[in-house]
Backbone as a printed PyTorch tensor [residue, N CA C, xyz], in Angstrom:
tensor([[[  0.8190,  -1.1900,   0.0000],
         [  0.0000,   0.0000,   0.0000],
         [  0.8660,   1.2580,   0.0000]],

        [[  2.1180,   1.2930,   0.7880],
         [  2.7700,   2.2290,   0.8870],
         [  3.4900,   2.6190,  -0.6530]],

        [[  4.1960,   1.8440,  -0.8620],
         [  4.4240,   1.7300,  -2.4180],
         [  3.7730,   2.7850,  -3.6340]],

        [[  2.2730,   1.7710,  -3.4910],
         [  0.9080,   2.3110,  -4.3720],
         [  1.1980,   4.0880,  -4.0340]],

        [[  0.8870,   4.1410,  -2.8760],
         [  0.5340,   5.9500,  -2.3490],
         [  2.0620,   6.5890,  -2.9280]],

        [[  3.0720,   6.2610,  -2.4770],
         [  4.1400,   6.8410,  -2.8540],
         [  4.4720,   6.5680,  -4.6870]],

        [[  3.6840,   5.5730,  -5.3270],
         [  3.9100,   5.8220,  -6.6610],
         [  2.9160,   7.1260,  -7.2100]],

        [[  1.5710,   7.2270,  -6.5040],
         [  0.5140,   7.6970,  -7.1200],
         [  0.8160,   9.2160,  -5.9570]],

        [[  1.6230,   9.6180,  -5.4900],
         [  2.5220,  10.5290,  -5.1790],
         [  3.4360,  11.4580,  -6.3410]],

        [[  3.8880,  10.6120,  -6.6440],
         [  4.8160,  10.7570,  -7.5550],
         [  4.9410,  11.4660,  -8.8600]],

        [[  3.7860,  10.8620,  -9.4550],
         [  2.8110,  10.3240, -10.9230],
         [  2.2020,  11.8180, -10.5710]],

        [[  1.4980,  12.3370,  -9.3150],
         [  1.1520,  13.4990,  -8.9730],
         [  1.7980,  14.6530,  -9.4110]],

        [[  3.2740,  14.7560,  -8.5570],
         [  4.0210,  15.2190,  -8.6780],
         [  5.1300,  16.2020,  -9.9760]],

        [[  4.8580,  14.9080, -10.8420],
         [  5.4960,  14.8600, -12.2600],
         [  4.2670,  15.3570, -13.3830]],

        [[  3.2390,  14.7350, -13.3100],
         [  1.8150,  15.8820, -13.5990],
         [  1.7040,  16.9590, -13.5760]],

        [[  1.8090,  18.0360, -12.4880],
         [  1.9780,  19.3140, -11.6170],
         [  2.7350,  19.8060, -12.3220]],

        [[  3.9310,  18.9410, -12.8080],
         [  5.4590,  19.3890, -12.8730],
         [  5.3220,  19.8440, -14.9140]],

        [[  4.6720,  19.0590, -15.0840],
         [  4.0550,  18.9460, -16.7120],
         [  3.1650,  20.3730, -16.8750]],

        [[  1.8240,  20.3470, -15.9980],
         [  1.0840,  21.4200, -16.1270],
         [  1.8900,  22.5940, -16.2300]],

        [[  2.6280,  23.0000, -14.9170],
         [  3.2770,  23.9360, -14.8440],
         [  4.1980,  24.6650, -16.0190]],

        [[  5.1510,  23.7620, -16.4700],
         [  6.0240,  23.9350, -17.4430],
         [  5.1120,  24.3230, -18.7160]],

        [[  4.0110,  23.7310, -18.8970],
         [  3.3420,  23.7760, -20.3210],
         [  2.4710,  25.4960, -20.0330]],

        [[  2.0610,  25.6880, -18.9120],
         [  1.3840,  26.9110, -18.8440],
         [  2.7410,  28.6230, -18.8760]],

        [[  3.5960,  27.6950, -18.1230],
         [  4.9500,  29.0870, -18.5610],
         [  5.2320,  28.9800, -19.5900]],

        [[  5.0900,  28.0500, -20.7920],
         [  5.8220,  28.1850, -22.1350],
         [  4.5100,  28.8880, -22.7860]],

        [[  5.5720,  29.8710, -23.2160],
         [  5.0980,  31.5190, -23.8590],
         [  4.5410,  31.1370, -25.1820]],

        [[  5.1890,  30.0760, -26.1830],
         [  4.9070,  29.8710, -27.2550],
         [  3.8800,  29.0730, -27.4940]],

        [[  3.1400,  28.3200, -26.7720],
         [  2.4140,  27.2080, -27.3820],
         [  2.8710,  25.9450, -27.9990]],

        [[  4.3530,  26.0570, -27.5740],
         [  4.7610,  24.6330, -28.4170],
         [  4.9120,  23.6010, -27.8530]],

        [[  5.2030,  22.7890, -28.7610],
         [  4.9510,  21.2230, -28.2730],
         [  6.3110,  21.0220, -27.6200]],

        [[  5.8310,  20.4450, -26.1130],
         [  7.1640,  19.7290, -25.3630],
         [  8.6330,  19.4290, -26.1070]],

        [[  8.4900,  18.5720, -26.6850],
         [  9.6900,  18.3020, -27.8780],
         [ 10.3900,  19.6560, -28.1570]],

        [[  9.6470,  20.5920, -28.7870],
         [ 10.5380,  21.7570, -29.2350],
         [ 10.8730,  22.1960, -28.1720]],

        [[ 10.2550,  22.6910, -26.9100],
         [ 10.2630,  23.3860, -25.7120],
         [ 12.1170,  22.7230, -25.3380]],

        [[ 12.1800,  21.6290, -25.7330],
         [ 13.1580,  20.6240, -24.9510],
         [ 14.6880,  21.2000, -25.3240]],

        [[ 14.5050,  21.0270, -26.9880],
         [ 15.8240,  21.4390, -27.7280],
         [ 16.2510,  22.8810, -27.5700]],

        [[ 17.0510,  23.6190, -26.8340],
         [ 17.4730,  25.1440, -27.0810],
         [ 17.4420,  25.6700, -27.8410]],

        [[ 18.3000,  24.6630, -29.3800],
         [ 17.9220,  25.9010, -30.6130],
         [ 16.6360,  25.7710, -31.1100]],

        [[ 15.6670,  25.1180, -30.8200],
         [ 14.5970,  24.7780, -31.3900],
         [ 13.8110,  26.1460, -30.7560]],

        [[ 13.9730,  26.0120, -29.5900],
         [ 13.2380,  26.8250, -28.6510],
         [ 13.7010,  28.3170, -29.0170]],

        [[ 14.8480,  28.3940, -29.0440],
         [ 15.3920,  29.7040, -29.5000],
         [ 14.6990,  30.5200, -31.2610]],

        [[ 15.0570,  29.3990, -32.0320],
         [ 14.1400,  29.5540, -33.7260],
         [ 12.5730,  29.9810, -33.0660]],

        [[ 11.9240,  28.9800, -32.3490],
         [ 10.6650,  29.1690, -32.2700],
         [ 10.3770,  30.9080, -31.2930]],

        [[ 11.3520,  30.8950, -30.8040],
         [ 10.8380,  32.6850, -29.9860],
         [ 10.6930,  33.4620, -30.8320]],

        [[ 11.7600,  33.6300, -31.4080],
         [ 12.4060,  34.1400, -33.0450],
         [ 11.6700,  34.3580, -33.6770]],

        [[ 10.6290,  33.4660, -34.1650],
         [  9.6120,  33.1810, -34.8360],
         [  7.8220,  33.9800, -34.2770]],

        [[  8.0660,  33.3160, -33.2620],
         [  6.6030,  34.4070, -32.2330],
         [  6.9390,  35.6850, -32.4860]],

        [[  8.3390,  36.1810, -31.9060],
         [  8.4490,  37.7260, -32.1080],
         [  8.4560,  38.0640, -33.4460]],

        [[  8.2490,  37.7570, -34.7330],
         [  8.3760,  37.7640, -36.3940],
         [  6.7990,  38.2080, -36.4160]],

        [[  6.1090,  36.9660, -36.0820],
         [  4.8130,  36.6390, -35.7300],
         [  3.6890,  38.2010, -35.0530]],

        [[  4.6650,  38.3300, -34.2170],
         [  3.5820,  39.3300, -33.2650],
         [  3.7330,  40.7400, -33.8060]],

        [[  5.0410,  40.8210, -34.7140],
         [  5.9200,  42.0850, -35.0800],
         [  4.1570,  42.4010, -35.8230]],

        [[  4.3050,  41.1920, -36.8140],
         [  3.5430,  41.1660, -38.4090],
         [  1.7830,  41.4980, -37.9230]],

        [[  1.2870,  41.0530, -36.7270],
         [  0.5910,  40.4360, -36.3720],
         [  0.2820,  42.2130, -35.5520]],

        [[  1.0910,  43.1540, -35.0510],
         [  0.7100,  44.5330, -34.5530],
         [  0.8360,  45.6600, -35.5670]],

        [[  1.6120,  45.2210, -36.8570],
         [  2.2670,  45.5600, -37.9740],
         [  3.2430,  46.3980, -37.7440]],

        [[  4.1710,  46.0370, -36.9710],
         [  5.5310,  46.8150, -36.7260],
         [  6.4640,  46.5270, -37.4360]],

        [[  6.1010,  46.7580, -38.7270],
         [  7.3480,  46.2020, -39.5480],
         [  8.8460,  46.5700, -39.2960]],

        [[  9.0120,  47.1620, -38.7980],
         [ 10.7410,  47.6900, -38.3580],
         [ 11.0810,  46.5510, -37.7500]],

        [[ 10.3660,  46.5860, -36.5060],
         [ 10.9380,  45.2160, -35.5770],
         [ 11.0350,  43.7360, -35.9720]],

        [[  9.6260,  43.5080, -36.8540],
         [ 10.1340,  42.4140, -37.5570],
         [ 11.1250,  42.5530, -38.8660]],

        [[ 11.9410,  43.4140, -39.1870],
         [ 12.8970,  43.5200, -40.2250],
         [ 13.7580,  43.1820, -39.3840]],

        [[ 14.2260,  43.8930, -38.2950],
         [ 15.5980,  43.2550, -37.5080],
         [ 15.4190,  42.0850, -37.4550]],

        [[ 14.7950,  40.7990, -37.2640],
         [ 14.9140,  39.5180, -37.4000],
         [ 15.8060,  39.1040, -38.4510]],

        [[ 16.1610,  39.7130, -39.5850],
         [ 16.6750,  39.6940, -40.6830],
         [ 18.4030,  39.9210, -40.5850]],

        [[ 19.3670,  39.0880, -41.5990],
         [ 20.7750,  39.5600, -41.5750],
         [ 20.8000,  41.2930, -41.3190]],

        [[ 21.4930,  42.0440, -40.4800],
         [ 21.7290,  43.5260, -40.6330],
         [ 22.1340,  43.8390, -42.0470]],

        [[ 22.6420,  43.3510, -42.5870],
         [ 22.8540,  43.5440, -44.1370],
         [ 21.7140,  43.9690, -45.0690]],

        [[ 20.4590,  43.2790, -44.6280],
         [ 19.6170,  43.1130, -45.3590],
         [ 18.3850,  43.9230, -44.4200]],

        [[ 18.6000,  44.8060, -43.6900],
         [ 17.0420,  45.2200, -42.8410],
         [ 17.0960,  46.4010, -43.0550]],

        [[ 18.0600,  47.2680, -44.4510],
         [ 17.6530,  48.6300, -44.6830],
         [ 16.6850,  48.3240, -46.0230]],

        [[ 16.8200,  47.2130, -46.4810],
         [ 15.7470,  46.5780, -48.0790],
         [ 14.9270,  45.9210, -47.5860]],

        [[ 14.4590,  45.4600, -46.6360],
         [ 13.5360,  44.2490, -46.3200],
         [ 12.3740,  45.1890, -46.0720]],

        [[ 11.3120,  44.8060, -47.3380],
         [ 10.1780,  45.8840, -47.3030],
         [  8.8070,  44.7880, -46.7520]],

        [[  9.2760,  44.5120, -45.5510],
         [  7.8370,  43.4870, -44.8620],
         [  6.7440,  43.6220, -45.6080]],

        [[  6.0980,  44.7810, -45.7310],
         [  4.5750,  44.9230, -45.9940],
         [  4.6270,  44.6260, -47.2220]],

        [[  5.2600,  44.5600, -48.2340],
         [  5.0600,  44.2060, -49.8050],
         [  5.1660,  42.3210, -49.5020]],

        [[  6.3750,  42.3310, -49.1890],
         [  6.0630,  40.3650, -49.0180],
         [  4.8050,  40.0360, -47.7600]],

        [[  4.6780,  40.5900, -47.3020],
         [  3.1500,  40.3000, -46.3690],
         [  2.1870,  40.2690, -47.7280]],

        [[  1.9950,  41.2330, -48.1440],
         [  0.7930,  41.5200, -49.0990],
         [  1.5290,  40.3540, -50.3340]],

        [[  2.4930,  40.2130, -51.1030],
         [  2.5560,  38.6360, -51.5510],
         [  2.5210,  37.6560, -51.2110]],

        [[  2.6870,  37.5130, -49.7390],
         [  2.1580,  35.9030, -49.3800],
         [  0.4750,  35.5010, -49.0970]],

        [[ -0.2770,  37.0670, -48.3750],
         [ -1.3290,  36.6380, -48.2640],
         [ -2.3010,  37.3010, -49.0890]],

        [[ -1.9330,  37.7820, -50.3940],
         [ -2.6000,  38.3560, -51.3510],
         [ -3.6860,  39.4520, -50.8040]],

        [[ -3.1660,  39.9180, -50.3290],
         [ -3.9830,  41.3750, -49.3520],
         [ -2.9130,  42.2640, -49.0760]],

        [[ -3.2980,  43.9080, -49.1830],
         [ -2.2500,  44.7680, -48.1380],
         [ -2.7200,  44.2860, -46.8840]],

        [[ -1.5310,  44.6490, -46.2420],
         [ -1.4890,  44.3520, -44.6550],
         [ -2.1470,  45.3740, -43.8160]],

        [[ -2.6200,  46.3990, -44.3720],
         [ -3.6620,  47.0950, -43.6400],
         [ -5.4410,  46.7290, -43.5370]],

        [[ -5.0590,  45.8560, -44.9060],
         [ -6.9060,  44.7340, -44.8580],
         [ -6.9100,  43.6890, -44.0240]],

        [[ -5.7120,  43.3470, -43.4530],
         [ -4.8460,  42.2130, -42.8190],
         [ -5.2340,  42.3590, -41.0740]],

        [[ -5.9050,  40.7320, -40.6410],
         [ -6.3180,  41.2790, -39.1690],
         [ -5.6310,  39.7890, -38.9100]],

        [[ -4.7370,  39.7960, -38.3450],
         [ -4.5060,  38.6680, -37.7280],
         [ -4.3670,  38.0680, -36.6720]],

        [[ -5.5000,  37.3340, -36.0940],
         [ -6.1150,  37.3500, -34.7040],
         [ -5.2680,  36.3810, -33.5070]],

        [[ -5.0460,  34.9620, -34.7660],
         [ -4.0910,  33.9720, -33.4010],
         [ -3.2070,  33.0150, -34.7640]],

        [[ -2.2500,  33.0500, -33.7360],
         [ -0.6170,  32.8280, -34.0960],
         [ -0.6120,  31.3560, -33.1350]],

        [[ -0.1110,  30.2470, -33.2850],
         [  0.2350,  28.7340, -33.2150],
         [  1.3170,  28.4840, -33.8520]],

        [[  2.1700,  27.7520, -32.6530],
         [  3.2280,  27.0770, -33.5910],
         [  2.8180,  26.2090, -33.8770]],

        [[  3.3980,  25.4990, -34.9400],
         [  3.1380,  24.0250, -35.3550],
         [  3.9030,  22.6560, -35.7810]],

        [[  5.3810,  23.4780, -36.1050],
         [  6.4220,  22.5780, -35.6550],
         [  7.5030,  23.4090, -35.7690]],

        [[  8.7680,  22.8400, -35.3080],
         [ 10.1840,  23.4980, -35.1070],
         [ 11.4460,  22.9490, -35.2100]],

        [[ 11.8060,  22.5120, -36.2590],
         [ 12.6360,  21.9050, -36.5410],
         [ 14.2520,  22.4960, -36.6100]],

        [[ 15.6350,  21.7840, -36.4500],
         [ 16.3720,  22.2570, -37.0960],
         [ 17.3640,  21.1880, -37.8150]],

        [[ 18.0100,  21.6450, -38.6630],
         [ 18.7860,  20.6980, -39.4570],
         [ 19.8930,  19.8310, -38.9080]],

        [[ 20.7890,  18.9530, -39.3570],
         [ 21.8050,  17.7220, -38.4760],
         [ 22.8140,  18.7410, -38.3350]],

        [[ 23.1200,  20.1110, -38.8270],
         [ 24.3540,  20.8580, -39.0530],
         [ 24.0710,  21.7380, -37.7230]],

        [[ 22.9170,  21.9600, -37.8930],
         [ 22.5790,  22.9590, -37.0760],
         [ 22.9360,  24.7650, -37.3330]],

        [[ 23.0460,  24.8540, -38.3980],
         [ 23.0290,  25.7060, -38.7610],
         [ 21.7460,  26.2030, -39.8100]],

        [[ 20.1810,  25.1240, -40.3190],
         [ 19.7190,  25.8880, -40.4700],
         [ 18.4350,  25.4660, -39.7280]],

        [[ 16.9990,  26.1340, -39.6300],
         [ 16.1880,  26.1440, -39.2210],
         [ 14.8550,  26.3530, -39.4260]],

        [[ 13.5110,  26.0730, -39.1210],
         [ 12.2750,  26.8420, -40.0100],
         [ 11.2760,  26.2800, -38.5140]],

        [[ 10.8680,  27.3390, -39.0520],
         [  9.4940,  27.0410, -37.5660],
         [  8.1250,  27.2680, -38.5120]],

        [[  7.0540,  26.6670, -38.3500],
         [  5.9560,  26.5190, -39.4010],
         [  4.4730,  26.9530, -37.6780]],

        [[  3.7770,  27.8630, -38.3000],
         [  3.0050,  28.9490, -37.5100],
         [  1.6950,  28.3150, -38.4110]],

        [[  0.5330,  28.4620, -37.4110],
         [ -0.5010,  28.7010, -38.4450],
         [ -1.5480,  29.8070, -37.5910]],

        [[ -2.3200,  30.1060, -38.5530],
         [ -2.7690,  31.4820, -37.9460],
         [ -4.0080,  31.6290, -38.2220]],

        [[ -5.0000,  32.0490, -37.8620],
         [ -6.4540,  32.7180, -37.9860],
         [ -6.0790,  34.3740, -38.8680]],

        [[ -6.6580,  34.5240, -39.9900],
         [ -6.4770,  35.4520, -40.7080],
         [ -7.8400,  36.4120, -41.0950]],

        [[ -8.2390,  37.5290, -40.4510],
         [ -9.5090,  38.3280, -41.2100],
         [ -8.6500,  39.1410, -42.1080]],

        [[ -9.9540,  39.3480, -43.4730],
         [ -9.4680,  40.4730, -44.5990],
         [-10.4240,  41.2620, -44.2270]],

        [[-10.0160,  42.4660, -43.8190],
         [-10.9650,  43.6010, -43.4210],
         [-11.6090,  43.8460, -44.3760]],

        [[-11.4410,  44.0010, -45.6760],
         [-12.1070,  44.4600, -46.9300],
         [-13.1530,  43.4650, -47.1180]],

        [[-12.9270,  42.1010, -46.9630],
         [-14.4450,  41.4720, -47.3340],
         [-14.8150,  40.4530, -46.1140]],

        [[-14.3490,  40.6320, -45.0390],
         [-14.8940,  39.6700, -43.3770],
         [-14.6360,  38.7110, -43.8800]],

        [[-13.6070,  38.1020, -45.1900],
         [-13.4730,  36.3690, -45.3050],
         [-12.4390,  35.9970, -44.3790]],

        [[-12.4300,  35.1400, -43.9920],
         [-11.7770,  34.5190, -43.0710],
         [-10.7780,  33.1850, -43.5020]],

        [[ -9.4950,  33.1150, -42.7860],
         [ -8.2090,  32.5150, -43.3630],
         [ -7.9530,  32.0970, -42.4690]],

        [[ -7.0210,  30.5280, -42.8190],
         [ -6.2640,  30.1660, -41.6950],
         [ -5.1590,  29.3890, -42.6740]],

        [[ -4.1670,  29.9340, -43.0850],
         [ -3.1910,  29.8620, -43.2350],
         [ -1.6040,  29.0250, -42.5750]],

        [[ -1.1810,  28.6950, -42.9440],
         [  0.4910,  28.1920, -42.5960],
         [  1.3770,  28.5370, -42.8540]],

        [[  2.5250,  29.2940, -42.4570],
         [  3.3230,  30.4090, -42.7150],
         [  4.9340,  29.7010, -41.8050]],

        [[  5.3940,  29.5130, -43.3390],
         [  7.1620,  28.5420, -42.2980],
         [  7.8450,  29.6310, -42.7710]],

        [[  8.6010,  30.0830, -41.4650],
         [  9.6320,  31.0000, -41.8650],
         [ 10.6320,  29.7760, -41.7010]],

        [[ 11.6580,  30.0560, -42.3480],
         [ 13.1850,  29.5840, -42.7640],
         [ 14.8110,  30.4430, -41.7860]],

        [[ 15.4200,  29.6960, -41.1370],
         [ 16.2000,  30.6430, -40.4490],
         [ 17.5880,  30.1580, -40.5810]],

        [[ 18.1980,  30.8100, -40.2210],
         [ 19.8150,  30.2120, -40.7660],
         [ 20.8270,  30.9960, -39.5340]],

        [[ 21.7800,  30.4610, -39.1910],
         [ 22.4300,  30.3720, -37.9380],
         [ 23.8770,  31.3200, -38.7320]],

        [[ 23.8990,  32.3110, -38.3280],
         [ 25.3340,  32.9630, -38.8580],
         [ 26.9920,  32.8480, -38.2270]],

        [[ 27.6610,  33.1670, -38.2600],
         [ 28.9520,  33.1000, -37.5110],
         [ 29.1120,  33.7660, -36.6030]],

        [[ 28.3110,  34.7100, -36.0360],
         [ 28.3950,  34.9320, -35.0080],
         [ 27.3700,  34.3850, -34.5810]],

        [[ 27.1140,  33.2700, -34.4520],
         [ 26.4750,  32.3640, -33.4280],
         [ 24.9290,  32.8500, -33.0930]],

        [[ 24.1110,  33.9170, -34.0300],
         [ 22.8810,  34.3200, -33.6160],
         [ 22.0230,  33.8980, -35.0110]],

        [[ 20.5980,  33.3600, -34.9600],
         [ 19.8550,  33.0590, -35.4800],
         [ 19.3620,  34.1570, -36.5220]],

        [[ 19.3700,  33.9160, -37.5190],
         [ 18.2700,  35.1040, -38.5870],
         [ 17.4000,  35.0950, -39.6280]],

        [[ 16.3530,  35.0900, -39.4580],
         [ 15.0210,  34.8550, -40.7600],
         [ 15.8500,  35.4610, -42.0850]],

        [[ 15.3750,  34.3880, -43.2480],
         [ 15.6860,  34.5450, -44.2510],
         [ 14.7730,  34.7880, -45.3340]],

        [[ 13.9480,  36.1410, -45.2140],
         [ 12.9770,  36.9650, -45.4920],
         [ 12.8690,  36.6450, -46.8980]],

        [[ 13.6260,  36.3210, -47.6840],
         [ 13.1330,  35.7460, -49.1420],
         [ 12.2110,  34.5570, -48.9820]],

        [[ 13.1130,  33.2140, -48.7730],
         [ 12.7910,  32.4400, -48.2540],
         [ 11.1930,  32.1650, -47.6740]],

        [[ 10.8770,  33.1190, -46.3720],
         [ 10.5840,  33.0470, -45.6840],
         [  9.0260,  33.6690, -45.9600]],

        [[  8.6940,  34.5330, -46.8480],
         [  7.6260,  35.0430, -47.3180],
         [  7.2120,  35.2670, -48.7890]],

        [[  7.6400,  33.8600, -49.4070],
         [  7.5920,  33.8690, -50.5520],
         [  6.1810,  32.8710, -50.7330]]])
């Protein structure tokens, strides 16, 4: 009996321990990604891309981008080519990850989002899948590869 209580103790314990962890993770992702660092790291990366696009702060989501490339990276034109709308008809209500992968090199990466989409211009309604693509530079920091990535 003692056993039983101290297994079903335990089993308690490690439950609690599950809830907890799954309600602090900011992203919505699945355990697995939560687990891997760079996974977890691509996938923040990715929310903040996400929420930039999603308040339409395009500046902030351009820095996600090589510095090389975030005085040309014209967000709102590849927004409006991927979801065939300007991004001011553009209401985008909820953001989900959906997986987070990275490559055996580890140098590249893609996190795949799906999203609830209103077009203000005609109330149709979207739900879309949107993989950004990310690539690991030499100095050791992660960066969306905005071609790639909103094509």
């Amino acid at each position: 009996m003692r056993k039983f209580l101290a297994l079903l103790l335990l089993l308690a314990m490690a439950g609690g321990g599950y809830v907890l962890f799954m309600h602090g993770n900011r992203v919505n992702a699945p355990l697995g990604v939560m687990l891997n660092g760079q996974t977890r790291e691509v996938t923040e990366l990715g929310r903040q891309f996400m929420e930039a696009v999603q308040y339409k702060d395009f500046k902030a989501a351009a820095l996600l981008s090589p510095p090389a490339d975030r005085e040309k990276a014209d967000i709102p034109k590849l927004i409006e080519r991927l979801f065939l709308v300007k991004p001011e008809q553009l209401q985008i209500d909820k953001v989900q990850l959906l997986t987070a992968d990275v490559d055996s090199t580890g140098a590249r990466a893609r996190t795949k989002f799906g999203t609830d989409v209103k077009l203000l211009n005609s109330q149709e309604l979207r739900h879309p899948e949107i993989m950004l693509y990310w690539h690991k530079a030499t100095d050791g920091k992660w960066y969306m590869d905005l071609a790639s990535s909103l094509q």
